[in-house]
C-alpha positions as CSV (number, residue, x, y, z in Angstrom):
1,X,106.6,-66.6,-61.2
2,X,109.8,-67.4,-63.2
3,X,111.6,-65.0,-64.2
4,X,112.4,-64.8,-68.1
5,X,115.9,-65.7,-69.9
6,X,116.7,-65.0,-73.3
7,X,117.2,-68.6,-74.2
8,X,116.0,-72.1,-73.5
9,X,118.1,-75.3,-73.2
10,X,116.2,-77.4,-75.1
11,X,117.2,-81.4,-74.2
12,X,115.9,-84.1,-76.7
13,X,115.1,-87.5,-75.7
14,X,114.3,-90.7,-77.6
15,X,112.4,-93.4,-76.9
16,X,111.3,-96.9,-78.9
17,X,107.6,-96.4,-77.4
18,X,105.2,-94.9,-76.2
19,X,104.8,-96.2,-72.9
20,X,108.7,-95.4,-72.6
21,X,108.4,-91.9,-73.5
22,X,105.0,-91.4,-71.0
23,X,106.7,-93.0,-67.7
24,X,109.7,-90.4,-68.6
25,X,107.5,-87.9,-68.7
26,X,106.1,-89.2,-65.3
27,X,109.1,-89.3,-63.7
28,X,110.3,-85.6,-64.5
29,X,107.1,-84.2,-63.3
30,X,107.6,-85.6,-60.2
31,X,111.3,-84.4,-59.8
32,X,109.7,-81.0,-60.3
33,X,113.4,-79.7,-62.0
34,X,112.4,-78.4,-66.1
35,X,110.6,-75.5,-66.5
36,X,109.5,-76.8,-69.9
37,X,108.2,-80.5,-70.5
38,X,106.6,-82.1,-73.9
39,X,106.7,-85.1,-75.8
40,X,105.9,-85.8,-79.2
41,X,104.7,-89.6,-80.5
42,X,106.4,-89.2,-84.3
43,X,104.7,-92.2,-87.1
44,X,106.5,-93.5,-89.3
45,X,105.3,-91.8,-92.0
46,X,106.4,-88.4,-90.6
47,X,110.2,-90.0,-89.8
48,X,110.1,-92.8,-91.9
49,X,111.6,-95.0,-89.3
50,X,111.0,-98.9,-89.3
51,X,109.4,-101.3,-86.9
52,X,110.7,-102.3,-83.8
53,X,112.6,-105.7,-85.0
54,X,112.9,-107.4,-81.7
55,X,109.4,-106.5,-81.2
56,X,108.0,-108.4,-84.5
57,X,110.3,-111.2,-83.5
58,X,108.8,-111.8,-80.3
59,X,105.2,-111.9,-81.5
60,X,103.2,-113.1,-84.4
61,X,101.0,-109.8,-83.5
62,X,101.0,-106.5,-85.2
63,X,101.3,-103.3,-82.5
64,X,100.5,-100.0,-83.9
65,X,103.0,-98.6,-81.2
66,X,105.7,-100.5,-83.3
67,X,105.5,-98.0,-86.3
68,X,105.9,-95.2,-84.2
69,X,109.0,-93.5,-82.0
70,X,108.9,-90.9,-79.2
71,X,110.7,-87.8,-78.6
72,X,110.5,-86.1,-75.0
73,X,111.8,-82.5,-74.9
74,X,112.8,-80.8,-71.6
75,X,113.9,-77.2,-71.9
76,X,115.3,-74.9,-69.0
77,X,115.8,-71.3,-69.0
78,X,119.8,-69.6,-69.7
79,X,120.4,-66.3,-69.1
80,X,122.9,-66.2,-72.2
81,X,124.9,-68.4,-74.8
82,X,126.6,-71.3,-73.3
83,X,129.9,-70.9,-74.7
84,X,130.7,-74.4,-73.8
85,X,128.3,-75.3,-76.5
86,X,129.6,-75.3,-80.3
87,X,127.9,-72.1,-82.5
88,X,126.2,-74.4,-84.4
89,X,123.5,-75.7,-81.2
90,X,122.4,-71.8,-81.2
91,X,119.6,-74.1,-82.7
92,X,115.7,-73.7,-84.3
93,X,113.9,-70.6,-84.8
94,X,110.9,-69.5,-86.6
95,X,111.7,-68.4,-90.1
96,X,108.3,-67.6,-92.1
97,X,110.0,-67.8,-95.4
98,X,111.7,-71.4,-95.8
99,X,112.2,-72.5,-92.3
100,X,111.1,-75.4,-90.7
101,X,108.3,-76.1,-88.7
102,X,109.4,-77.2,-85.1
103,X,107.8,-80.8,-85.3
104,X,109.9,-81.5,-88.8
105,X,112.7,-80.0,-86.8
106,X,112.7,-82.7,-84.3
107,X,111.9,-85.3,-86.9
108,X,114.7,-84.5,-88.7
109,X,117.1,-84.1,-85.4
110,X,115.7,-87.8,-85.0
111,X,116.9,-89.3,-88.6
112,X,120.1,-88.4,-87.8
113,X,120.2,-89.6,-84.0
114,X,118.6,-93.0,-85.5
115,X,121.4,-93.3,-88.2
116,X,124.2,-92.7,-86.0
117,X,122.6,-95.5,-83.6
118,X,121.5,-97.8,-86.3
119,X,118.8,-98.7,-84.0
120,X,115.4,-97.0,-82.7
121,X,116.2,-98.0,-79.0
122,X,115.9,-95.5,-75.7
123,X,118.8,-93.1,-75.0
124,X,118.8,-92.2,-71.3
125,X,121.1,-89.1,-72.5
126,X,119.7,-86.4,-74.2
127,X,120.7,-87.4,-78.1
128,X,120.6,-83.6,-78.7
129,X,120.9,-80.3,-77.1
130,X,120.2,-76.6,-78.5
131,X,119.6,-73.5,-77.3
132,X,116.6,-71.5,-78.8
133,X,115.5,-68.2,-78.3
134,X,112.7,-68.1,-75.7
135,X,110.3,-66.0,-78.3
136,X,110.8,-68.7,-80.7
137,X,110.8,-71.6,-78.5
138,X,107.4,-70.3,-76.4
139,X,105.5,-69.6,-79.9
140,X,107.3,-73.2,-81.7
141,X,104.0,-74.4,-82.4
142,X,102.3,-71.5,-84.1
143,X,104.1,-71.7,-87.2
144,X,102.5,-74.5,-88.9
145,X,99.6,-74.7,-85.6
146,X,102.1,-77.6,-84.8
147,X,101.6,-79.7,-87.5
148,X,98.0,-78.9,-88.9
149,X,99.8,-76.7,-92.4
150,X,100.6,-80.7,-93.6
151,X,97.4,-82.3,-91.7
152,X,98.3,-85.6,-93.0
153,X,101.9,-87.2,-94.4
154,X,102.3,-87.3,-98.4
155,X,102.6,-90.9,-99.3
156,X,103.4,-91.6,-103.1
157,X,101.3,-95.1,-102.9
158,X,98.3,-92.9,-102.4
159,X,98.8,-89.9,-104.6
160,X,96.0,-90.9,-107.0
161,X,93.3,-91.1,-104.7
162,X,94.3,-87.0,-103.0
163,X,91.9,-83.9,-104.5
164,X,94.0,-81.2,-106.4
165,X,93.9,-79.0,-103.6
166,X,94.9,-81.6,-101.1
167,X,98.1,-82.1,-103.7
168,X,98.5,-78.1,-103.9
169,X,98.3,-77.7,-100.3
170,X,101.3,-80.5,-100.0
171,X,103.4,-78.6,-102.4
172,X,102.6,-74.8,-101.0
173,X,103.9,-76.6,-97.8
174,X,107.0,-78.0,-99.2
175,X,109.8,-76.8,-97.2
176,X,111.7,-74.6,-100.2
177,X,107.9,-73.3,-101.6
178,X,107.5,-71.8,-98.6
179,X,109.8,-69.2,-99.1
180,X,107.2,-67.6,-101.2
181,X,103.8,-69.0,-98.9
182,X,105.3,-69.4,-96.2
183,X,103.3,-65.9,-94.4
184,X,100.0,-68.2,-94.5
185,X,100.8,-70.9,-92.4
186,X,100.9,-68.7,-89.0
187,X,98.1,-70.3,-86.7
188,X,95.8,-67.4,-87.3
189,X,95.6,-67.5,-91.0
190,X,95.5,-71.4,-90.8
191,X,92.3,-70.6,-88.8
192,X,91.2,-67.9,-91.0
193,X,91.0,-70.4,-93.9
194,X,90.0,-73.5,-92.4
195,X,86.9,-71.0,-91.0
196,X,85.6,-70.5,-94.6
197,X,84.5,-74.1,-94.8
198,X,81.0,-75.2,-93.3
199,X,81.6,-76.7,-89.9
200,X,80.3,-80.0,-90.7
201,X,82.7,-80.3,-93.4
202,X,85.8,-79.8,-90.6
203,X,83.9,-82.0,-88.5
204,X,83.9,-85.1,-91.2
205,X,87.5,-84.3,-92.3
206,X,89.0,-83.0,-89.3
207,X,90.2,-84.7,-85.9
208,X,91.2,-82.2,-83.6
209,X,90.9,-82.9,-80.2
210,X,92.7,-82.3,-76.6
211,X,92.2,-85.2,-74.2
212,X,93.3,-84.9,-70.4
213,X,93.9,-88.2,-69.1
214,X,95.3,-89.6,-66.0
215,X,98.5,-90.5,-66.1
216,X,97.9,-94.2,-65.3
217,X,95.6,-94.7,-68.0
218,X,97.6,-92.9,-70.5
219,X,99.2,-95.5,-72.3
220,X,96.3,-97.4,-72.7
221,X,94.6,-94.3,-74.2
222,X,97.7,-93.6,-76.8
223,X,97.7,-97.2,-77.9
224,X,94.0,-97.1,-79.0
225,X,94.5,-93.8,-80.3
226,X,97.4,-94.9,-82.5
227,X,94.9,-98.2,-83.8
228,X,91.7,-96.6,-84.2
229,X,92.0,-92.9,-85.1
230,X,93.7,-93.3,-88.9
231,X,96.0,-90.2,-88.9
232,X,99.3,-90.1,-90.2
233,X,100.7,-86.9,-87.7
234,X,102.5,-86.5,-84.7
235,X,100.8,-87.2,-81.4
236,X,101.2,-84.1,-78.6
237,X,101.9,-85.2,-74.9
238,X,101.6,-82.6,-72.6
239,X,101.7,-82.8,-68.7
240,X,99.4,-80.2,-66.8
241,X,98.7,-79.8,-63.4
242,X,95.3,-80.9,-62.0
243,X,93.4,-78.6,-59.9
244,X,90.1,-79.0,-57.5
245,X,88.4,-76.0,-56.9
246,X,87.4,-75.3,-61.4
247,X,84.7,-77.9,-61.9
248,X,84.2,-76.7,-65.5
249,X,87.7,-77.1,-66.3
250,X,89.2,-79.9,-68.4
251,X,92.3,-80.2,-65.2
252,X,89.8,-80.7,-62.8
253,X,90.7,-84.0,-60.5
254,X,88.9,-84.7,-56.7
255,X,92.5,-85.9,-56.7
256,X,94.7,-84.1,-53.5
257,X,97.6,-82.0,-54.1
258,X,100.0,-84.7,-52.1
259,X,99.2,-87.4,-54.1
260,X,101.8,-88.3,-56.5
261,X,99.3,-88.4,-59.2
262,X,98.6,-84.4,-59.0
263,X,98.7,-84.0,-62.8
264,X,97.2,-85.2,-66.1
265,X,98.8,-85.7,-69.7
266,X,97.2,-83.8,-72.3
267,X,97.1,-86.1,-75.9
268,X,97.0,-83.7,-78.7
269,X,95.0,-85.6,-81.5
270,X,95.2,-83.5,-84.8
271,X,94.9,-84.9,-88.2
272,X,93.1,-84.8,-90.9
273,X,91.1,-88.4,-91.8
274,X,91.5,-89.6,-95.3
275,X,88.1,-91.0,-95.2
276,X,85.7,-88.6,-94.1
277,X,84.4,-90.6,-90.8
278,X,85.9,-87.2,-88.6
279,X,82.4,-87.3,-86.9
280,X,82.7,-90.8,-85.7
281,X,86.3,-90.8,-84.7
282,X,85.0,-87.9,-82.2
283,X,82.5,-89.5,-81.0
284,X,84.8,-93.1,-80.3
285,X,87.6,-90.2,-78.8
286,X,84.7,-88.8,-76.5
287,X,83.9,-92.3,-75.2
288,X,87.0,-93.5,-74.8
289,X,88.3,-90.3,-73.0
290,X,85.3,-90.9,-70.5
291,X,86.3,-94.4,-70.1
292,X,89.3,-93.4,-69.0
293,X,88.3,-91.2,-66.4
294,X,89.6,-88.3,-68.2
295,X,88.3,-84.8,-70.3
296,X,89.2,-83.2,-73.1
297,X,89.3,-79.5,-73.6
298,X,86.2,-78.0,-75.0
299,X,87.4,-75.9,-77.7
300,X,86.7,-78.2,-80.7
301,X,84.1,-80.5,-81.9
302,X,82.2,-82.0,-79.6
303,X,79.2,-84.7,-80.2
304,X,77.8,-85.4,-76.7
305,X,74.3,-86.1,-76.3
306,X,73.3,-83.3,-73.6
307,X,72.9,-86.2,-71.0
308,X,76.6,-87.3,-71.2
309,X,78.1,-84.0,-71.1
310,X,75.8,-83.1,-68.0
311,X,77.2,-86.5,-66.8
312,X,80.4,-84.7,-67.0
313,X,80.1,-81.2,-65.7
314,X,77.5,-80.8,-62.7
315,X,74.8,-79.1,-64.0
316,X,73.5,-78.0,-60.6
317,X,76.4,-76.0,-59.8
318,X,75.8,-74.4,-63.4
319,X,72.6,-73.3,-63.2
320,X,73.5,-71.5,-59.7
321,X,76.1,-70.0,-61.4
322,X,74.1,-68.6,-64.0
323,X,71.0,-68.1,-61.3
324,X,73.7,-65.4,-59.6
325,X,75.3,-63.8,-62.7
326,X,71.6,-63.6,-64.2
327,X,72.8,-64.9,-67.3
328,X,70.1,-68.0,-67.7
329,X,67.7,-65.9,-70.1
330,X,70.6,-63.9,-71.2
331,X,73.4,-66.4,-73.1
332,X,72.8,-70.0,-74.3
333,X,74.3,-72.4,-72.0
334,X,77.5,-74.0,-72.1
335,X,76.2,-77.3,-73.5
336,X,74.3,-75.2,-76.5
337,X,77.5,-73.2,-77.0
338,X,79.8,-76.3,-77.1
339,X,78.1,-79.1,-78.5
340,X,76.2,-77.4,-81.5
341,X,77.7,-78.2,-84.1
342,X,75.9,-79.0,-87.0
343,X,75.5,-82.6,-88.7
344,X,76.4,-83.0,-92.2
345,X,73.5,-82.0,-94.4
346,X,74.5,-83.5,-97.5
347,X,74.1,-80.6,-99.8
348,X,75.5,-79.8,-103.4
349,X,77.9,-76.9,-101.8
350,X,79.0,-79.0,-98.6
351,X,80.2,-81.6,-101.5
352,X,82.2,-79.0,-103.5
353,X,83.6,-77.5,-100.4
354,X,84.8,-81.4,-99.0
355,X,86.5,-81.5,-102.7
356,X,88.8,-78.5,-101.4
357,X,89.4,-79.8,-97.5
């Protein structure tokens, strides 16, 4: 139990890839010092930053992880204002009407780091340092449901080919607009809307997914995340503890509490897909998370076939469990529950509503 402090120290780090910013991540786990550890992969469409020059001079090749930086975030608990610190680093905080969302917060921060530096390199120092109000900073990600208000980056190149209500939802996200809308874009009404639509809809516009993967796999996973899943938003990075005794549980690891390796990093995938393959780019993230010896959280869409997923999850242990509770004729089972979601069907309404999504 830690007790709670009005403010966190929030400490930004960059980094000019991936792997970079996931071995940092590594090591401060390990020291076992920040309350507060998480990571963000920003495109270059969010920060509009350029490719790694040395990189493209080295090799003939083109890396996805080139058109991308990384930003790791550790925050630690204050018990009041640092008056050391200048009145302008009492930093970010939720503002409904006209404020930022957290993710272009540290996009922004990251412009200005980059210009100063004229370069897109590592800084080993934190190139930034705020304090934020613990409310704001433990709820940073509601506002906007971290980065799902503006699914997918506006690019001018492709404004022909966006619906009308893909180009109205842009501008009733726009950063000044939102002083009048900006009360929708709480998680919950996000939710609230995005519910009206038929799932298979989401499912073929929509990639939303939460993958747990070992830590020695996970920039191998980011990299073919970053090439074969077309979204244009941040990537989350998450550390999270492993444990061995919740089966069911996307943390679960055989993996003993002294090994060095006693945690997983969560990758946040959520985009919207520009060309409606949402289903397939599941399916590939399902696969690849399993190659990987990892899981993803079961919250979302999910396309196993009920033989993978009780490849997954023992499905011995299950049926005791509902055996004891008495719950086998009672409630579907988890696979039912988890994996139903429908197929696209096609129909005349599922077309209009895909118009508006």
């Amino acid at each position: 139990c830690v007790p709670a402090s009005p403010f966190v120290r929030v400490s930004y780090y960059s980094f000019g890839t991936v792997n970079e910013a996931t071995n940092s991540i590594v090591e401060r786990v390990k020291e076992k010092k920040h309350v507060f550890l998480d990571g963000l992969v920003l495109p270059s469409q969010q920060t509009g930053l350029w490719k790694d020059k040395k990189m493209d001079n080295d090799t003939n090749t083109t890396n996805s992880t080139t058109n991308s930086t990384a930003v790791v975030m550790e925050g630690e608990l204050t018990g009041r204002f640092d008056e050391s610190m200048p009145p302008d680093k009492l930093g970010w905080k939720v503002k409904l009407h006209g404020g930022t969302f957290f993710y272009e917060h540290v996009c922004e921060l990251l412009k200005r780091h980059i210009a100063d530096l004229k370069s897109s390199g590592t800084s080993p120092e934190p190139f930034y340092t705020e304090l934020i109000p613990i409310e704001d900073y433990l709820f940073r990600y509601d506002y906007g449901a971290f980065w799902m208000a503006r699914p997918m980056a506006f690019e001018w190149s492709k404004v022909f080919s966006y619906f009308p209500f893909v180009i109205g939802l842009f501008v009733a996200s726009y950063r000044w607009v939102r002083l009048v809308t900006g009360a929708m874009f709480t998680t919950s009404n996000l939710f609230q809307m995005l519910k009206c639509a038929p799932e298979s809809v989401v499912a073929s516009k929509m990639v939303v997914q939460d993958c747990y993967i070992p830590t020695i796999h996970a920039n191998n996973f980011l990299s073919w995340v970053q090439k074969a899943v077309p979204l244009s938003t941040p990537l989350w990075l998450c550390p999270v503890r492993t444990n061995n005794n919740q089966p069911f549980t996307p943390s679960y690891s055989i993996t003993k509490k002294s090994d060095a390796l006693s945690f997983l990093l969560n990758c946040g995938v959520y985009g919207r897909v520009s060309d409606g393959h949402g289903v397939e780019y599941t399916r590939q993230l399902e696969a690849k998370c399993q190659e990987f010896r990892g899981r993803k959280m079961l919250y979302a869409q999910n396309h196993y076939s009920e033989e993978m997923f009780w490849f997954i999850f023992n499905k011995s242990e299950y049926e005791q469990l509902r055996e004891a509770h008495f719950a086998k004729d009672a409630f579907p089972s988890v696979f039912e529950k988890a994996c139903g979601v429908q197929e696209p069907k096609n129909t005349w309404y599922e077309a209009i509503i895909s118009l508006f999504l």
